[in-house]
C-alpha positions as CSV (number, residue, x, y, z in Angstrom):
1,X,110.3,84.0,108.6
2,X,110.3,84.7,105.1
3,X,113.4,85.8,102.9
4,X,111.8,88.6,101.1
5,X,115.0,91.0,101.1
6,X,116.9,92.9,99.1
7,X,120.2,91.7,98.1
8,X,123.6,93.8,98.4
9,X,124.4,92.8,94.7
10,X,123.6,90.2,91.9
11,X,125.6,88.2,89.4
12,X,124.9,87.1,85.8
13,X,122.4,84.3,85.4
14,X,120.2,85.4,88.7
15,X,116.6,85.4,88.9
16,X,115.0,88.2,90.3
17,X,111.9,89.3,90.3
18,X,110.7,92.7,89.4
19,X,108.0,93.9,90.9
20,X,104.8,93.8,88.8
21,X,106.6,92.2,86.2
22,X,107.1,88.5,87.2
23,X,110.8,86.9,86.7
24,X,114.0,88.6,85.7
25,X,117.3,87.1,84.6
26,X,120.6,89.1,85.0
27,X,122.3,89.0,81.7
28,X,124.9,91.4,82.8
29,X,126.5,93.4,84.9
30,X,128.5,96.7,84.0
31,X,130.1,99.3,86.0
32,X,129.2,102.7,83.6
33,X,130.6,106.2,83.5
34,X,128.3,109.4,84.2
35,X,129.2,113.2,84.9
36,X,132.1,111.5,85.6
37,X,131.1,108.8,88.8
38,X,131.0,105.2,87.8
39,X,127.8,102.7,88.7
40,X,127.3,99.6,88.8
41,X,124.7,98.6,86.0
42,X,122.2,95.4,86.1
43,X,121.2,94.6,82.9
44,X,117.6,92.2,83.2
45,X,115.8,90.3,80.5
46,X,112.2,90.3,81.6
47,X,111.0,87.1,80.7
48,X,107.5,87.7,80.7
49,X,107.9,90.3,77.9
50,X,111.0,89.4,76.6
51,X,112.5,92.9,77.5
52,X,115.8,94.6,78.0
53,X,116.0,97.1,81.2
54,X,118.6,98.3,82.6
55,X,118.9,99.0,86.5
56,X,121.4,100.9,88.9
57,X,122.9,99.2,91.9
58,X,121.5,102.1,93.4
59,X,118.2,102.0,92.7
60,X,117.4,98.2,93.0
61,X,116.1,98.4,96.3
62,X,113.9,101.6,95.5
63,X,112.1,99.6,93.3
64,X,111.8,96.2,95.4
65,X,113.8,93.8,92.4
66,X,115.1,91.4,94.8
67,X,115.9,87.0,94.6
68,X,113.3,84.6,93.8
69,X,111.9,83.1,97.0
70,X,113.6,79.8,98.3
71,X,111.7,76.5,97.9
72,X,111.2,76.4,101.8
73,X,109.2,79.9,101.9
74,X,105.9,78.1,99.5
75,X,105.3,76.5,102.6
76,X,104.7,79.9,104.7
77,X,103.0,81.6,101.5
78,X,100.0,78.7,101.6
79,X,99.8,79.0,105.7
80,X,99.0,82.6,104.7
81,X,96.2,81.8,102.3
82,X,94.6,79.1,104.6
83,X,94.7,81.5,107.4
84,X,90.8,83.3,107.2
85,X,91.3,86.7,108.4
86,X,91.7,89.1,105.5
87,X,91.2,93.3,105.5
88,X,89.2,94.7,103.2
89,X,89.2,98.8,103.1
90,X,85.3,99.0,101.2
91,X,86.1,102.4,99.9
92,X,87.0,101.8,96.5
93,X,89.8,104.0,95.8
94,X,91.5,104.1,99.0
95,X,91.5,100.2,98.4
96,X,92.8,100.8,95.0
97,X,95.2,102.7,96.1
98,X,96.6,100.4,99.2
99,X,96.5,97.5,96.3
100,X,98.4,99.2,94.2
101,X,101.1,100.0,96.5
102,X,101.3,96.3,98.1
103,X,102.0,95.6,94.1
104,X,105.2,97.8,93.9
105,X,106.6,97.0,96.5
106,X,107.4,93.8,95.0
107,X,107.2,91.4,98.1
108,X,105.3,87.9,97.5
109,X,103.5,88.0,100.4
110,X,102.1,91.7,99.6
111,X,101.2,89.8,96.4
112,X,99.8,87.4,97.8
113,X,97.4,89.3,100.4
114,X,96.4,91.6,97.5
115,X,94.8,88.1,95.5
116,X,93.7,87.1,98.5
117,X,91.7,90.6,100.2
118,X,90.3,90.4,96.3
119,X,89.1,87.6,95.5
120,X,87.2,87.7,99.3
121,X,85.8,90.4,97.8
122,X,85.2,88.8,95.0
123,X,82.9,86.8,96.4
124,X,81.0,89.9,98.6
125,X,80.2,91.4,95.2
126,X,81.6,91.8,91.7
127,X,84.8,93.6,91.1
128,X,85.0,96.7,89.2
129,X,87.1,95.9,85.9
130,X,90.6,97.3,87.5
131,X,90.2,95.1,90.6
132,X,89.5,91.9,88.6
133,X,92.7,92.6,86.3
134,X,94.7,93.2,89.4
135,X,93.6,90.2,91.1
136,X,94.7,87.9,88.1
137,X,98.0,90.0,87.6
138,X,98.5,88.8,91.4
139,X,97.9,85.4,90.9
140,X,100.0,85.2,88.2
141,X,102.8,87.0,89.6
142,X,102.5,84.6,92.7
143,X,102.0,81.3,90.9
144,X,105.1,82.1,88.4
145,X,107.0,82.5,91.8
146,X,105.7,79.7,93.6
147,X,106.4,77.4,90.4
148,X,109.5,78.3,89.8
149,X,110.7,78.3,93.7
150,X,109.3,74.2,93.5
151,X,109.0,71.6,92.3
152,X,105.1,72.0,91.0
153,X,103.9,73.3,87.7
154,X,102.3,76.3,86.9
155,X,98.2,74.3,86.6
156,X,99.5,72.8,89.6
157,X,100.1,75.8,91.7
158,X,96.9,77.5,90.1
159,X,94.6,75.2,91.4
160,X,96.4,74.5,95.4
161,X,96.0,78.3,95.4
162,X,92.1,78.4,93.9
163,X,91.6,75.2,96.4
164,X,92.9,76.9,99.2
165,X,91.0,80.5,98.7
166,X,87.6,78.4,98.3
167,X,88.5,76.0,101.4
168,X,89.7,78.9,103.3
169,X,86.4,81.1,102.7
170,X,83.9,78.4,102.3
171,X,81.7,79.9,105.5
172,X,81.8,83.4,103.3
173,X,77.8,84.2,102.1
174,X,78.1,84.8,98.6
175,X,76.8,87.7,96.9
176,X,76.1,89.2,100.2
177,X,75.5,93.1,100.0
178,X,78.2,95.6,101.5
């Protein structure tokens, strides 16, 4: 099965991921002083932006920033996206909704079925302008991952995944009306 967990603690020079952010690096630990209890402080450099935040012990599993996936799970992730049977809520905003919570939740394979229920979609109709900027924040988020968890770049891991959503819905009609 898939490590996706959280981890009881991290150490400088970790990679995490944060969840719709892409890869973290713990620059620092610190235990910190407040209304007179002490924490334990994660300080992450967002690489993606470049960016600073700082995290509670306490409130890393609240907000899903767990490990980078191990090189063995890329195998499970692509037996996922081969595998044809996808949901697809067609009410627009309770989709929306159920999209954006598989998001935050920060888990690859919630990622990864949220690229994959789209861009089925995708080819049912056109996306509204939210759903197609969701979709490739997905991808990206999965195939940063998936790069850095093997040996493959990030073109490389673009295309398996683009290869494998076409191959895996080839039978779909396009275009069809829903």
């Amino acid at each position: 099965m898939l490590e996706l967990g959280f981890m009881d603690c991290f150490k400088i020079g970790d990679r995490v991921i944060y969840p719709n952010q892409g890869l973290g690096l713990v620059v620092d630990v610190q235990e910190q002083a407040y209304n007179g209890e002490k924490f334990t402080v994660y300080h992450l450099r967002l690489l993606s932006s470049n960016t600073l935040v700082m995290v509670p012990f306490s409130s890393c599993q609240e907000i899903g920033i767990r490990k980078l996936i191990a090189g063995g799970a890329v195998k499970e992730i692509f037996d996922f996206l081969k595998n044809g049977a996808v949901e697809v809520t067609m009410n627009w905003k309770g989709r929306y909704k159920e999209h954006i919570g598989l998001m935050k939740s920060g888990t690859v394979l919630d990622m990864v079925a949220v690229l994959k229920s789209l861009y089925y979609l995708s080819l049912l109709k056109p996306l509204s302008f939210r759903e197609k900027k969701m979709m490739e924040k997905a991808k990206e988020l999965v195939v940063s991952e998936i790069a850095l968890a093997s040996s493959m770049s990030t073109s490389q891991i673009d295309r398996k995944i683009s290869t494998t959503l076409s191959t895996c819905f080839k039978d779909v009609k396009v275009g069809l009306d829903v």
